[in-house]
N, CA, C and O atoms as a printed pandas DataFrame, in Angstrom:
     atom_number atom_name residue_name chain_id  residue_number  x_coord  y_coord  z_coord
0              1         N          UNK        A               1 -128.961   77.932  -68.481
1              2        CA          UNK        A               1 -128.414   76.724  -67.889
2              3         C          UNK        A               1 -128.682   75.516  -68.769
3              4         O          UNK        A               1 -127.857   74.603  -68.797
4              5         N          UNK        A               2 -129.970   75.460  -69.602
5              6        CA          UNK        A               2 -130.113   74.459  -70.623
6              7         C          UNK        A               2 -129.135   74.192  -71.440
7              8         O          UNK        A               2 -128.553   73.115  -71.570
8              9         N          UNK        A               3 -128.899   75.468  -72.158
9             10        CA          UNK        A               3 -128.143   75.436  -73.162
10            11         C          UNK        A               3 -126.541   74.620  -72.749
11            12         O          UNK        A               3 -125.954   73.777  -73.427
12            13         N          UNK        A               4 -126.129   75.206  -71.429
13            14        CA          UNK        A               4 -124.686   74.572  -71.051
14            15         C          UNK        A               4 -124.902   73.005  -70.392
15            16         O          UNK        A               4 -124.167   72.050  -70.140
16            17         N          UNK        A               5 -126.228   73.296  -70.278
17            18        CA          UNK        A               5 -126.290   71.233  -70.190
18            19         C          UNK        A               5 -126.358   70.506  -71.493
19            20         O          UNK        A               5 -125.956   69.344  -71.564
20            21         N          UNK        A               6 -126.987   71.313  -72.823
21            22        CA          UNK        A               6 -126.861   70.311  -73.687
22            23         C          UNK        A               6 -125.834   70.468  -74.255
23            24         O          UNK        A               6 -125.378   69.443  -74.764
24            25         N          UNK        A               7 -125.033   71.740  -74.429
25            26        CA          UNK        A               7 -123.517   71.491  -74.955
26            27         C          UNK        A               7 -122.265   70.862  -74.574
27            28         O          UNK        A               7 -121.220   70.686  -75.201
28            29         N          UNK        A               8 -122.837   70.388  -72.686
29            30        CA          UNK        A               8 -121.519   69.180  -72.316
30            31         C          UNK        A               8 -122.233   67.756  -72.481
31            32         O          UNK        A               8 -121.805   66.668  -72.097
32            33         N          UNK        A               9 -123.605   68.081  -73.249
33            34        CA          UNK        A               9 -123.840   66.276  -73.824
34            35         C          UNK        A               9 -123.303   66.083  -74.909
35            36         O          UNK        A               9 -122.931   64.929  -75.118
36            37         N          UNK        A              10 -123.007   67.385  -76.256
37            38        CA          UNK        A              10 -122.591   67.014  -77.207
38            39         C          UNK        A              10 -121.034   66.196  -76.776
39            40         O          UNK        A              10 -120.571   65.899  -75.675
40            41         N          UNK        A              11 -120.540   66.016  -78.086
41            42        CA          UNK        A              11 -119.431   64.970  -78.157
42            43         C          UNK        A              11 -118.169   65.986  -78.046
43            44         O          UNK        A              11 -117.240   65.533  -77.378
44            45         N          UNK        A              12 -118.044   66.843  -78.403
45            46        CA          UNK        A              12 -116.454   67.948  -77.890
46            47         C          UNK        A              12 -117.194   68.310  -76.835
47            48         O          UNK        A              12 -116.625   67.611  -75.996
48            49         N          UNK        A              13 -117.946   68.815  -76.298
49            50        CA          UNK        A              13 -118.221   69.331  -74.985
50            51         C          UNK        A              13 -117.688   68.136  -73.827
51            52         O          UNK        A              13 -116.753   68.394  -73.069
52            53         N          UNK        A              14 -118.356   66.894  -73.799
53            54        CA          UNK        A              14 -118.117   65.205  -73.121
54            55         C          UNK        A              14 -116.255   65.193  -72.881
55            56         O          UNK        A              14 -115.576   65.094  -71.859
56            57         N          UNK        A              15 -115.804   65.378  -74.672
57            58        CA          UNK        A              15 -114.237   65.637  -74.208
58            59         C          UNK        A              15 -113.696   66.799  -73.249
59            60         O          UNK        A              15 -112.883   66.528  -72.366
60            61         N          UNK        A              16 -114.190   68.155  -73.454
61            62        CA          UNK        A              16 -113.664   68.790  -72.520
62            63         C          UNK        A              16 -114.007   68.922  -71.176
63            64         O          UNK        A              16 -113.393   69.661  -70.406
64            65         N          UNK        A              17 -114.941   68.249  -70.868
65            66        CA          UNK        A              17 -115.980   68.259  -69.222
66            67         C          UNK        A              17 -114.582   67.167  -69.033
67            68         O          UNK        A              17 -113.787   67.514  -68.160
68            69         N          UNK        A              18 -114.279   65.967  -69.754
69            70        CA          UNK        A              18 -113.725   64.831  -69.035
70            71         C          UNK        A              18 -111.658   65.258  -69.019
71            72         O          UNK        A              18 -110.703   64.968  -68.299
72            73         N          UNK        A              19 -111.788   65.703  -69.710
73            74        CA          UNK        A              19 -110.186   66.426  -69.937
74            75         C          UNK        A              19 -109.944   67.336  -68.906
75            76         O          UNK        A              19 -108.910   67.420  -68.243
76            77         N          UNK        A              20 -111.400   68.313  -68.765
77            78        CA          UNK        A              20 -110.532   69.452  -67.600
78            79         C          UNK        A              20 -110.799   68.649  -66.105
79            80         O          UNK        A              20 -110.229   69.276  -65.212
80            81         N          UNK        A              21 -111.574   67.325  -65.544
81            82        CA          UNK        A              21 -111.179   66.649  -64.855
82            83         C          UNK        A              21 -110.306   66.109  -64.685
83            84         O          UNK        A              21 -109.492   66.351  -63.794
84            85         N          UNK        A              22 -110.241   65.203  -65.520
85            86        CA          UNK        A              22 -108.819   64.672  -65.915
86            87         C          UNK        A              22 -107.313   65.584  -65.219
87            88         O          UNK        A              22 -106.559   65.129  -64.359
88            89         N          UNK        A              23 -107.233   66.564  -65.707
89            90        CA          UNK        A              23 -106.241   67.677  -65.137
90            91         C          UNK        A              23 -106.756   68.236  -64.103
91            92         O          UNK        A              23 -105.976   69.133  -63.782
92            93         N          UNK        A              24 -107.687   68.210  -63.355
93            94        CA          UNK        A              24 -108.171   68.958  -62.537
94            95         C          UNK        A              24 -107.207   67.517  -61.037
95            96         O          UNK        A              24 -106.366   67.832  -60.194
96            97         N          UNK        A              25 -107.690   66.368  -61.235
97            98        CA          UNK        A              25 -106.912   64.783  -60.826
98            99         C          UNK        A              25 -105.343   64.897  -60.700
99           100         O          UNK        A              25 -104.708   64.692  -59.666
100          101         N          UNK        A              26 -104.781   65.286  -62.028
101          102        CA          UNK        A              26 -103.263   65.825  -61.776
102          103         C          UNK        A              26 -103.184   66.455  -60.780
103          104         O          UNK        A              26 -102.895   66.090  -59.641
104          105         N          UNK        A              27 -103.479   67.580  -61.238
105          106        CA          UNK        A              27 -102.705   68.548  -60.137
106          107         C          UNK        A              27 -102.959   68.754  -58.587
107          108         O          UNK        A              27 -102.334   69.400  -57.746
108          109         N          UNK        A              28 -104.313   67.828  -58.495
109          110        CA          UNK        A              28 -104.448   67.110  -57.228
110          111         C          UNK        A              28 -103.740   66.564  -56.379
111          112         O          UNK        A              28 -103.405   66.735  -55.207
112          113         N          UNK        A              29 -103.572   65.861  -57.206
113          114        CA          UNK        A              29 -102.553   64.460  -57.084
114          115         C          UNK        A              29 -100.713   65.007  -57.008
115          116         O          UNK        A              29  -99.756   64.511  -56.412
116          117         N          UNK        A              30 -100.803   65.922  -57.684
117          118        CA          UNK        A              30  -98.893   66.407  -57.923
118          119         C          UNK        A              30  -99.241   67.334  -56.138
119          120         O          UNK        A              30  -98.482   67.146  -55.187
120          121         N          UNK        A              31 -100.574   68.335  -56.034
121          122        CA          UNK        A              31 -100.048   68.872  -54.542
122          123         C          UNK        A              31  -99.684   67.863  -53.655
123          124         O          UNK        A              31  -98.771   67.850  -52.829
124          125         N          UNK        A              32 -100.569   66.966  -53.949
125          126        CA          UNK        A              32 -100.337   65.894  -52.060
126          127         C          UNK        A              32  -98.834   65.378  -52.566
127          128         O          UNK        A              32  -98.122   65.210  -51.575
128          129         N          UNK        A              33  -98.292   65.144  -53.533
129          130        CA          UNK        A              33  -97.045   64.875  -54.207
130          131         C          UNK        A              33  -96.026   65.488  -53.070
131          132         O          UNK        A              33  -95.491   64.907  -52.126
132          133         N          UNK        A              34  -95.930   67.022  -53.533
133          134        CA          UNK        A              34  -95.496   68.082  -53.356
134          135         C          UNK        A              34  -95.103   68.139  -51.784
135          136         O          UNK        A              34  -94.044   68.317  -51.183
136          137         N          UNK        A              35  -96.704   67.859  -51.324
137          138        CA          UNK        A              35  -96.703   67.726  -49.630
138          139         C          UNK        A              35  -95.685   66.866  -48.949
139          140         O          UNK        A              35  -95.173   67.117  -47.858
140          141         N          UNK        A              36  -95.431   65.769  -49.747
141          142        CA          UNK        A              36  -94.935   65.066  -48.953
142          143         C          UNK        A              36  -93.184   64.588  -49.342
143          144         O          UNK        A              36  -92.279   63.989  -48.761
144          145         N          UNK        A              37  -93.331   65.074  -50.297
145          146        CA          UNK        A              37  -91.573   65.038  -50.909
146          147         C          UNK        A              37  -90.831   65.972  -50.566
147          148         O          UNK        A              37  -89.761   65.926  -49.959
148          149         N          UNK        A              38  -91.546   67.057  -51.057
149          150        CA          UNK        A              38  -90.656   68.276  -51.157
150          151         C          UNK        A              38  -91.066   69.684  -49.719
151          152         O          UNK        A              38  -90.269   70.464  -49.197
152          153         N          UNK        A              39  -92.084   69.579  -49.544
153          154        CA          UNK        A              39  -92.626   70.785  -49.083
154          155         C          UNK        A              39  -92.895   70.848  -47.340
155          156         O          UNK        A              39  -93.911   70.365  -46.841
156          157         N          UNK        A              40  -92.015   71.397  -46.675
157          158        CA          UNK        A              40  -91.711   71.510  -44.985
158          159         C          UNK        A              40  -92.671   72.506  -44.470
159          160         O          UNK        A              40  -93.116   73.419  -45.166
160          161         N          UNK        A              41  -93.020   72.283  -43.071
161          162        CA          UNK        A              41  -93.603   73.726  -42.346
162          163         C          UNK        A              41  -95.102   73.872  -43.172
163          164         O          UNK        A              41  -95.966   73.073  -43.532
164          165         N          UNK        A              42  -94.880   75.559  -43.275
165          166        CA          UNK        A              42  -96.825   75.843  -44.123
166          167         C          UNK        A              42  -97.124   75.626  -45.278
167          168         O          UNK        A              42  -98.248   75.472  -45.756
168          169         N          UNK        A              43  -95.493   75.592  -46.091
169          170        CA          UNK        A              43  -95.987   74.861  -47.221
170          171         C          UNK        A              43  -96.839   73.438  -47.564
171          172         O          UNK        A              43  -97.764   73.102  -48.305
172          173         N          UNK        A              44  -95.878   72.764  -46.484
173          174        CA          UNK        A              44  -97.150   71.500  -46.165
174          175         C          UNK        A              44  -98.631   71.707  -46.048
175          176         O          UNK        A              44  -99.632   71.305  -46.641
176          177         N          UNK        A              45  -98.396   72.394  -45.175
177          178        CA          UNK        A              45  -99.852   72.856  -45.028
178          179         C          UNK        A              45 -100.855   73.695  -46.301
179          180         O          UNK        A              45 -102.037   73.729  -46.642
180          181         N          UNK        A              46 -100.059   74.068  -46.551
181          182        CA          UNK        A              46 -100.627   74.704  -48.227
182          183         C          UNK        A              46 -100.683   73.751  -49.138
183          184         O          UNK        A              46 -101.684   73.917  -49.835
184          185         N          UNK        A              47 -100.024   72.770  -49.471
185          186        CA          UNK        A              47 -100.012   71.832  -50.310
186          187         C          UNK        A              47 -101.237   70.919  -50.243
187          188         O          UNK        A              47 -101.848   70.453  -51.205
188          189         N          UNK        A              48 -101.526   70.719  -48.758
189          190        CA          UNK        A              48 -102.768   69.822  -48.524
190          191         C          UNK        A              48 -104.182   70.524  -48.762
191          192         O          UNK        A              48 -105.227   69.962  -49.089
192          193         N          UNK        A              49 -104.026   71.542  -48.584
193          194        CA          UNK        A              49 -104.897   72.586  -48.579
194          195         C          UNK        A              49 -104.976   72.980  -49.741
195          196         O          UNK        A              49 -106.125   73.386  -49.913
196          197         N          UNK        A              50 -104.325   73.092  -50.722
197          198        CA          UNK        A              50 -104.750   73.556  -52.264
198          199         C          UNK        A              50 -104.896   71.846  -52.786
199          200         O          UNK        A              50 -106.073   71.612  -53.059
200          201         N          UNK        A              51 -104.249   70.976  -52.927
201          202        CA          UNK        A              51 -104.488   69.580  -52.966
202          203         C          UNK        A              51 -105.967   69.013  -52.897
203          204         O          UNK        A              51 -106.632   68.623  -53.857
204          205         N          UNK        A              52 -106.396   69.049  -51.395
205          206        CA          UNK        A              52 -108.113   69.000  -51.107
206          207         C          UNK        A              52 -109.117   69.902  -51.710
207          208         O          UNK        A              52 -110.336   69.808  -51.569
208          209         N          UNK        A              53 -108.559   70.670  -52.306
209          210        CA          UNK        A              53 -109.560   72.190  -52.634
210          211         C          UNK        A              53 -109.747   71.760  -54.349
211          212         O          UNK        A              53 -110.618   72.029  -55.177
212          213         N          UNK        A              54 -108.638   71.068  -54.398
213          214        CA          UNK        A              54 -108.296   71.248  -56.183
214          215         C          UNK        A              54 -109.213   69.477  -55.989
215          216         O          UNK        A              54 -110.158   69.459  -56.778
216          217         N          UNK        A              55 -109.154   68.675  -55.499
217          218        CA          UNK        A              55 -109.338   67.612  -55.481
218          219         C          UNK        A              55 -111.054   67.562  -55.477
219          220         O          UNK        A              55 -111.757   67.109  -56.380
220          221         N          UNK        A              56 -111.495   68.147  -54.225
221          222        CA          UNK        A              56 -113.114   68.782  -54.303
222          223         C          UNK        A              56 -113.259   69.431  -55.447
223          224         O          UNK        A              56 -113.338   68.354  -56.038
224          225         N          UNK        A              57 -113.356   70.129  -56.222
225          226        CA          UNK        A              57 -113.416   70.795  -57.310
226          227         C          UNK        A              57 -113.161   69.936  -58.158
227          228         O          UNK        A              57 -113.480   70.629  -59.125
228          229         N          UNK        A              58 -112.663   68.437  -58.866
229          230        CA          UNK        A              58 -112.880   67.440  -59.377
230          231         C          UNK        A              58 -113.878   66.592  -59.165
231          232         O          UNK        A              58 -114.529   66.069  -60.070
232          233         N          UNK        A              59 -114.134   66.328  -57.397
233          234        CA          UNK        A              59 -115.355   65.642  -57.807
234          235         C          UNK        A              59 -116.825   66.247  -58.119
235          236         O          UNK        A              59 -117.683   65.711  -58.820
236          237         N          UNK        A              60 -116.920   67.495  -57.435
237          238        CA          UNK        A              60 -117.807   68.515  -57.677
238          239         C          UNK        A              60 -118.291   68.254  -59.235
239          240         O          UNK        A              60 -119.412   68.091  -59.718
240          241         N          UNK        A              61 -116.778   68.290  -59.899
241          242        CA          UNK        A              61 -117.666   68.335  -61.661
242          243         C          UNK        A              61 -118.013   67.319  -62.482
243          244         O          UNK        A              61 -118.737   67.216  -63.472
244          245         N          UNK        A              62 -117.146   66.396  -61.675
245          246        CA          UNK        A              62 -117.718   65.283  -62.206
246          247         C          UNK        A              62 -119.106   65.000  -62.069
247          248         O          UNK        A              62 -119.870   64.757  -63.003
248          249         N          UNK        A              63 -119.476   65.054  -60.527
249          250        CA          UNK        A              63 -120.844   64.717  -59.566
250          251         C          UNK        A              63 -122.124   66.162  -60.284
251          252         O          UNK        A              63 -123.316   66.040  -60.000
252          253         N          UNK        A              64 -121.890   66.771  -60.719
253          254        CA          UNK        A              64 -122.762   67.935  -60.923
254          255         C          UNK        A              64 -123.132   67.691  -62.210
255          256         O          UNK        A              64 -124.271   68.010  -62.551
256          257         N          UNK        A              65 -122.203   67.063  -63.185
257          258        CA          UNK        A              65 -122.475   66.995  -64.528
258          259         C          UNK        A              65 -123.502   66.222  -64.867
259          260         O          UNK        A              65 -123.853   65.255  -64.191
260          261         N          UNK        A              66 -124.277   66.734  -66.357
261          262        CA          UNK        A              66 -125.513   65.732  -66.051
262          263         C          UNK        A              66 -125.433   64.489  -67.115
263          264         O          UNK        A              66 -126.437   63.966  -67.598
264          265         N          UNK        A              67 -123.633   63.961  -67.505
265          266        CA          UNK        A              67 -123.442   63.033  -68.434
266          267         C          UNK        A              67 -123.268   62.063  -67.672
267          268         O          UNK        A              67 -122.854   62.005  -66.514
268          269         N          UNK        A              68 -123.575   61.365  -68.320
269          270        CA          UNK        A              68 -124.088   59.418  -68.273
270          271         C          UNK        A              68 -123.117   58.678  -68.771
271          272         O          UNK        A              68 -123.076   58.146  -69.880
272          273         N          UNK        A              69 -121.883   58.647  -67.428
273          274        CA          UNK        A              69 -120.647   58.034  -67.966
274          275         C          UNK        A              69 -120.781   56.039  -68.148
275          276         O          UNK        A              69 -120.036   55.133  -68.519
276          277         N          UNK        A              70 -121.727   56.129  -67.799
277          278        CA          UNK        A              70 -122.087   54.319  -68.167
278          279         C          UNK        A              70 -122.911   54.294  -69.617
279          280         O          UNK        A              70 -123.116   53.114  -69.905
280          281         N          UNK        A              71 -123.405   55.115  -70.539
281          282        CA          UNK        A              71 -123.519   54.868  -71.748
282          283         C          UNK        A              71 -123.321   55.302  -73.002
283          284         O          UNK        A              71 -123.502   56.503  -73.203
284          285         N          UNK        A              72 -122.942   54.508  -74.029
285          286        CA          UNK        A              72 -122.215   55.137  -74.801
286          287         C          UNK        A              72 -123.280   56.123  -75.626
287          288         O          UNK        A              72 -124.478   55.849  -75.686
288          289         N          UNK        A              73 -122.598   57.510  -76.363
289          290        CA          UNK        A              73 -123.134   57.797  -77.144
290          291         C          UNK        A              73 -124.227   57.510  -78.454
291          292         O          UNK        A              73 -124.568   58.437  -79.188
């Protein structure tokens, strides 16, 4: 577990911890999209439901990570 904490302090690790959030935010953001434009009945209901799931699972990694987004490298 050390080892994968100090390789998302290095500087490509920092980019990909913040990139696969980053996309993790999209596609968050495109289900509740989805929910409400396009998608009737259980799809609605699926949309909100993979939406919140995908959305928890963003803040999860953000909140778990042990980088120090207030200072710079």
């Amino acid at each position: 577990m050390a080892d994968l904490q100090n390789w998302a302090r290095s500087g490509l690790g920092t980019i990909i911890v913040i990139a696969f959030a980053a996309y993790l935010e999209v596609q968050g953001d495109a289900c509740f999209q989805a929910c409400l434009y396009r998608a009737t009945g259980s799809q609605q209901d699926a949309s909100v439901f993979g939406g919140t799931a995908v959305l928890a699972g963003y803040i999860l990694l953000l909140n778990a990570s042990t980088l120090n987004f207030g200072q710079a490298p």
